[in-house]
C-alpha positions in Angstrom: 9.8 -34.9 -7.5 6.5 -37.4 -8.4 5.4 -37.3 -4.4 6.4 -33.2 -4.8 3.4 -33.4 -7.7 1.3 -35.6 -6.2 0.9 -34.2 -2.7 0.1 -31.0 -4.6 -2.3 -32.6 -6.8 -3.6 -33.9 -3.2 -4.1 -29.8 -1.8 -5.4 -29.0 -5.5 -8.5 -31.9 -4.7 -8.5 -30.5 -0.9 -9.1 -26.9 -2.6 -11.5 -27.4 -5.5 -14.1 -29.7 -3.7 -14.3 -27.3 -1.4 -17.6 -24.6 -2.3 -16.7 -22.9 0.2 -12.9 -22.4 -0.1 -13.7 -21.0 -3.7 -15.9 -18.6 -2.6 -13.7 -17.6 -0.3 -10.5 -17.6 -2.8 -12.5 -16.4 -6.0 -15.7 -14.6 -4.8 -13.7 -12.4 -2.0 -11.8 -10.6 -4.8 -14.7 -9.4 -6.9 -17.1 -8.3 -3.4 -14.0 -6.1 -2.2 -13.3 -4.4 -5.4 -17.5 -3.9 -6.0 -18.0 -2.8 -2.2 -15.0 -0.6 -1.7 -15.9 2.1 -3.5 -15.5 4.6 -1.6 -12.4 5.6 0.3 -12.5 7.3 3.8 -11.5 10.8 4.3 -9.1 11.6 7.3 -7.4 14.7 9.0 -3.9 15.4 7.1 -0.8 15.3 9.9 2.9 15.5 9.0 2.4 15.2 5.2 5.7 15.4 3.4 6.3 18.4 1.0 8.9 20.6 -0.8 8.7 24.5 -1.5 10.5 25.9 -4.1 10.5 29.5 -3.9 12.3 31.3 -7.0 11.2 34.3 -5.8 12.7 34.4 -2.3 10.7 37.5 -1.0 9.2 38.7 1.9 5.8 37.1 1.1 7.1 34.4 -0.3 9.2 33.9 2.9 5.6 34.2 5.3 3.3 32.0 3.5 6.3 29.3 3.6 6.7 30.4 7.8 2.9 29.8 8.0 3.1 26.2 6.3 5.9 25.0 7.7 4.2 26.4 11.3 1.4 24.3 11.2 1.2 20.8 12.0 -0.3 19.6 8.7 3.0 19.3 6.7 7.0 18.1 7.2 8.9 20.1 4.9 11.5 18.2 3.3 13.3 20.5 1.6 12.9 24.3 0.5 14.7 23.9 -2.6 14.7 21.4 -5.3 14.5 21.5 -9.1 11.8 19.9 -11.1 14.0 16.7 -12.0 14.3 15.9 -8.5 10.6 16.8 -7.6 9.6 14.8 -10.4 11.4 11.5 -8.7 10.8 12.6 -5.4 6.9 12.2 -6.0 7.4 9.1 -8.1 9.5 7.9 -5.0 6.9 8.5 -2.7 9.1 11.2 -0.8 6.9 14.1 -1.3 3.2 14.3 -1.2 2.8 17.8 -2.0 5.3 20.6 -3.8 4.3 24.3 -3.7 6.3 26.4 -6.2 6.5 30.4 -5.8 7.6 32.3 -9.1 10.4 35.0 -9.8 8.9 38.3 -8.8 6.0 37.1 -5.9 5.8 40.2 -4.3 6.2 42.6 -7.1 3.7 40.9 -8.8 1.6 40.7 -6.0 1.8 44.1 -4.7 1.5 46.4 -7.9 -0.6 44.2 -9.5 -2.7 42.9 -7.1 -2.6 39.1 -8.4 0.3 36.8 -8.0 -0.2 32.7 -8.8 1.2 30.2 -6.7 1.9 26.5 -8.1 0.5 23.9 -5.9 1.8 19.9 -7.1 0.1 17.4 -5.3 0.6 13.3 -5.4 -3.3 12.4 -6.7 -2.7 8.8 -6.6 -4.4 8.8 -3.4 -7.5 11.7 -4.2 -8.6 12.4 -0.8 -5.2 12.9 0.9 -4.1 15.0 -2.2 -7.8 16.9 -2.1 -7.5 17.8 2.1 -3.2 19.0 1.6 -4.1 21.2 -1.4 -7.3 22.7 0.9 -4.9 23.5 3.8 -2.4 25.2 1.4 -5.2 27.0 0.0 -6.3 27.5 3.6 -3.4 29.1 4.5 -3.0 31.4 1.6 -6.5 32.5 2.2 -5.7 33.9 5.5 -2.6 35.3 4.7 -4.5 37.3 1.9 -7.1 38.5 4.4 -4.8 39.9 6.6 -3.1 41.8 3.7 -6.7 42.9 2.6 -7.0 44.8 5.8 -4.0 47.4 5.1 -4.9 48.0 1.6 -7.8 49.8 -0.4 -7.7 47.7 -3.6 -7.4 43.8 -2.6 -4.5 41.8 -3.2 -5.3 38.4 -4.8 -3.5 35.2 -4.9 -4.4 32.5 -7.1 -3.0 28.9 -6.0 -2.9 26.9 -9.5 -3.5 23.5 -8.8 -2.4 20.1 -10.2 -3.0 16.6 -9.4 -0.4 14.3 -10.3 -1.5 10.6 -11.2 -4.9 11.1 -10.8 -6.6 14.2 -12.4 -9.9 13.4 -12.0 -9.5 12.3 -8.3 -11.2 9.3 -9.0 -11.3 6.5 -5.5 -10.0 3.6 -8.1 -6.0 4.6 -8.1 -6.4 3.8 -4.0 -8.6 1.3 -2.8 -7.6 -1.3 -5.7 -4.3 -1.2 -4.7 -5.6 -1.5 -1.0 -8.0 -4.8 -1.8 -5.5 -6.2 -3.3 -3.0 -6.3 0.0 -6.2 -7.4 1.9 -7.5 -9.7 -0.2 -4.0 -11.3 -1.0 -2.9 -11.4 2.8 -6.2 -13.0 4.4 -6.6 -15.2 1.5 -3.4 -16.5 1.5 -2.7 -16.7 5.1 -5.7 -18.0 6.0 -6.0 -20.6 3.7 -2.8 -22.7 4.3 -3.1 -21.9 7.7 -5.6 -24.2 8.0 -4.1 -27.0 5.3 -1.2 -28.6 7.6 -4.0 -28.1 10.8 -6.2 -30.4 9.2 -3.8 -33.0 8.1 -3.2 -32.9 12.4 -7.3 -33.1 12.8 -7.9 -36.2 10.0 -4.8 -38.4 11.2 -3.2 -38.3 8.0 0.0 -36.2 9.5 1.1 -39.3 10.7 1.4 -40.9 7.8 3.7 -38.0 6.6 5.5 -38.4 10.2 6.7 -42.0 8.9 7.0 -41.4 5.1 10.5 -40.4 3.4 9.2 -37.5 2.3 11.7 -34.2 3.7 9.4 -31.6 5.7 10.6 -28.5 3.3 8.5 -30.4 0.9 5.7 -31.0 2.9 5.6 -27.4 3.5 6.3 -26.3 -0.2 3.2 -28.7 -1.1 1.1 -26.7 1.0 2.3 -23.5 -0.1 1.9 -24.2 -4.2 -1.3 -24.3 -4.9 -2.5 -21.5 -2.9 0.4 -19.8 -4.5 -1.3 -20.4 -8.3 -4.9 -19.9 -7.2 -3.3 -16.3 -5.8 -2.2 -15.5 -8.9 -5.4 -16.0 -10.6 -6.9 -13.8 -8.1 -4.6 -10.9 -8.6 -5.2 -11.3 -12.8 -8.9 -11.4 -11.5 -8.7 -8.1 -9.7 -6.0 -6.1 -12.2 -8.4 -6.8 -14.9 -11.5 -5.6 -13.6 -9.6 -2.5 -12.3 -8.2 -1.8 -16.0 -12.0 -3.0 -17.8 -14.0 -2.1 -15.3 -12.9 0.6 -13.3 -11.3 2.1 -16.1 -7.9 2.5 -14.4 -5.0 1.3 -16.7 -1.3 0.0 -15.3 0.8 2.7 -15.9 4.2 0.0 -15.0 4.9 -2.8 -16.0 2.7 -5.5 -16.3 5.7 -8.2 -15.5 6.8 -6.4 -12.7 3.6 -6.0 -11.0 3.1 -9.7 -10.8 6.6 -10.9 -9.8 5.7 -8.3 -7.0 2.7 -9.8 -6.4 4.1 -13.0 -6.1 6.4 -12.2 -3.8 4.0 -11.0 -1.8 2.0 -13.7 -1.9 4.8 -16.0 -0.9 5.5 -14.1 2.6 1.8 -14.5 3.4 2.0 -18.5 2.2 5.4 -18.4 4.5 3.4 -16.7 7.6 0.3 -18.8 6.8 2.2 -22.0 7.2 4.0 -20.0 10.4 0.6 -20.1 12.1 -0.5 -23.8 10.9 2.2 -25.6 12.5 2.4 -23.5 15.7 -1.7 -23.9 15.7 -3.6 -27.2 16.7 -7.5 -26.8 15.3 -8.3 -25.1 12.1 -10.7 -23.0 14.2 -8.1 -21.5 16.1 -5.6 -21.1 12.9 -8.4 -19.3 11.1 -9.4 -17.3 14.0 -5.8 -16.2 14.3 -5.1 -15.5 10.2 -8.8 -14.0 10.4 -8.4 -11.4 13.4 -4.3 -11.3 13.5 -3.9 -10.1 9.7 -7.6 -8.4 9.0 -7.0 -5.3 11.5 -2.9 -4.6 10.7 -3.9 -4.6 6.9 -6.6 -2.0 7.9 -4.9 0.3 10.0 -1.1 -0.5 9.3 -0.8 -0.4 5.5 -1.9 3.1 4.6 -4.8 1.8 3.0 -7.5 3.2 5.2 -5.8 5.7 7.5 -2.6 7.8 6.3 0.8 6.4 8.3 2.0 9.8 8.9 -1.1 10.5 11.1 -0.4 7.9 13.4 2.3 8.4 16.9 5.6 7.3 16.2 5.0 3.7 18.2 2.7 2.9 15.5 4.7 4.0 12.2 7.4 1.5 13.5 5.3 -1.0 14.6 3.6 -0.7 10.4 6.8 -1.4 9.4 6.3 -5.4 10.3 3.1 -5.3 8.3 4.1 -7.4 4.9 0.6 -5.4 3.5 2.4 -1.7 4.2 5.1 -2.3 1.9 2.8 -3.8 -1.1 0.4 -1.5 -0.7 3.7 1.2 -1.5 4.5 -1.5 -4.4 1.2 -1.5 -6.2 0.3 2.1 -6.4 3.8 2.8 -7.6 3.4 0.7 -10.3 -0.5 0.6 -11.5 -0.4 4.6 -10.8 2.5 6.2 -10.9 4.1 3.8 -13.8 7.9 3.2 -11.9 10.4 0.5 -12.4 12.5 -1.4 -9.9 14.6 0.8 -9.2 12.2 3.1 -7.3 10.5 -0.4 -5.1 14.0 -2.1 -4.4 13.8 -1.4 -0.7 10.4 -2.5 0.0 10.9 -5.4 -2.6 13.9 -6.7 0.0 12.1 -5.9 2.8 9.4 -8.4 1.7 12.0 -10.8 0.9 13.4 -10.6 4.1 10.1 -11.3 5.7 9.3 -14.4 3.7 12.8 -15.4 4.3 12.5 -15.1 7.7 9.0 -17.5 8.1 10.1 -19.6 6.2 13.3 -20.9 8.3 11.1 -20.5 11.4 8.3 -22.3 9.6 10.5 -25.3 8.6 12.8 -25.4 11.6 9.4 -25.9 14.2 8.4 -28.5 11.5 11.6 -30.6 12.0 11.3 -29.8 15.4 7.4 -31.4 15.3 8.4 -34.6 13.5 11.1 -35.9 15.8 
């Protein structure tokens, strides 16, 4: 246990000297939550909803044949009470509910106004902002053509509500999003490059010859970065509640065994690359360019999942980021417990699990 503490006194040293390791550890963090600001809109594919229609008419009946005819939304389910919507958007299940009251069409055709109930998952603003305007969309044009038989204009009001996220503010979805990037290059990248440079300096061999067990080795590596990871995630969940003014609706506890979880399958899949990898240039190269773009466009972060062919929703399903990303807004926005994040929670286990035997059988393999 003393050479444990002192090789990871040795990486603490190799860390902290380093001006530019700490900006990269401590100053990428507070640039990606100041510079994503903004999130992207995209075109809405496939989004998951339920209609529940309690009034089961004939109008009822052709705005839900319009919806579920257009290529915008995946309709779940036509029925479900509110218990089950309610865990169904907490879930992640449903992005969008429409709700049709008792007496539609009556109301609608002798008194010329009927409201429709529109439930929309806000945690991400623009995704929830472009379903609710194809709904509304949709509605529109079935009023028109209604309009054209009549005298006196028939008028239906869709009542909106965003869940999570009232004011649609950008906050409840890029910090969630810098906070799988930041974590995964960060972490990969920087012990991707630790056991590389003991190869580069000469002092591997002197861990080749010494007593010391390689699941050690590899656990020294892995530490540090682990606690200076931590700090980063306090770093960015406290300028999203003081600064940003977005609050964690879970629990505080939960969020950060999460995150170190996560943090441990990137450590696991940074050491991957550092022992299969023979310069720190090319290790960095390869954390750099091989986790950047599949946290970009795998993770949900940027561009919606559902959007994409099927080839790439399975291939997303590798991407340790997708399945934090999920973790984090469940938690900070929608306020769930474990019971609602167990899959993804094993999913990352079994990813970390699964580096970390490669990772230590290739370093056996490497010292013999």
């Amino acid at each position: 246990m003393k050479q444990f503490i002192t090789f990871v006194k040795k990486e603490f040293y190799h860390v902290l000297r380093d001006r530019r390791t700490l900006l990269i550890l401590f100053g990428m963090p507070l640039a990606q939550i100041v510079i994503f600001g903004f999130a992207l809109t995209n075109e809405v594919k496939n989004a998951r909803i339920v209609i529940v229609d309690h009034a089961k008419d004939d109008a009822s009946r052709s705005i839900i044949d319009r919806i579920g005819a257009s290529n915008f939304f995946e309709i779940r389910e036509d029925v479900m009470d509110r218990n089950r919507m309610e865990t169904a958007f907490k879930e992640g299940k449903i992005k969008l509910a429409i709700l049709f009251p008792a007496n539609f069409q009556r109301d609608l055709f002798h008194q010329n106004h009927a409201p429709i109930q529109v439930i929309a998952d806000a945690s991400d603003p623009n995704y929830a902002t472009t379903l609710t305007n194809y709904v509304s969309s949709i509605i529109q044009d079935y009023q028109t053509e209604l309009n054209e038989t009549v005298a006196l204009p028939y008028r239906i009001t869709p009542q909106l509500r965003m869940l999570y996220n009232p004011q649609l503010k950008g906050a409840p979805n890029f910090v969630p999003g810098v906070m799988a990037l930041v974590l995964m290059l960060v972490s990969v990248m920087m012990t991707a490059i630790s056991i590389v440079r003991e190869k580069e300096t000469g002092t591997l061999e002197i861990l080749l010859v010494s007593p010391f067990k390689p699941v050690w080795v590899i656990l020294s590596k892995a530490v540090p970065y682990l606690i200076l990871s931590l700090v980063n995630v306090l770093s960015i969940v406290l300028m999203s509640v003081f600064v940003l003014q977005l609050p964690v609706e879970g629990s505080w506890l939960l969020l950060f065994a999460e995150s170190t979880l996560f943090i441990v399958t990137c450590l696991t899949l940074g050491i991957f690359i550092s022992i299969k990898t023979k310069s720190q240039q090319v290790a960095m190269l390869i954390s750099l360019m091989g986790m950047l773009l599949p946290t970009m466009m795998f993770s949900g972060f940027m561009f919606p999942i559902e959007n994409m062919p099927v080839p790439l929703q399975i291939i997303s399903n590798v991407v340790p980021a997708k399945w934090f990303y999920i973790i984090v807004k469940s938690i900070m926005i929608k306020g769930v417990g474990f019971a609602a994040i167990w899959k993804e929670t094993l999913i990352l286990l079994g990813i970390a699990l699964f580096f970390f035997v490669i990772s230590l059988r290739s370093f056996k393999i490497r010292l013999e």
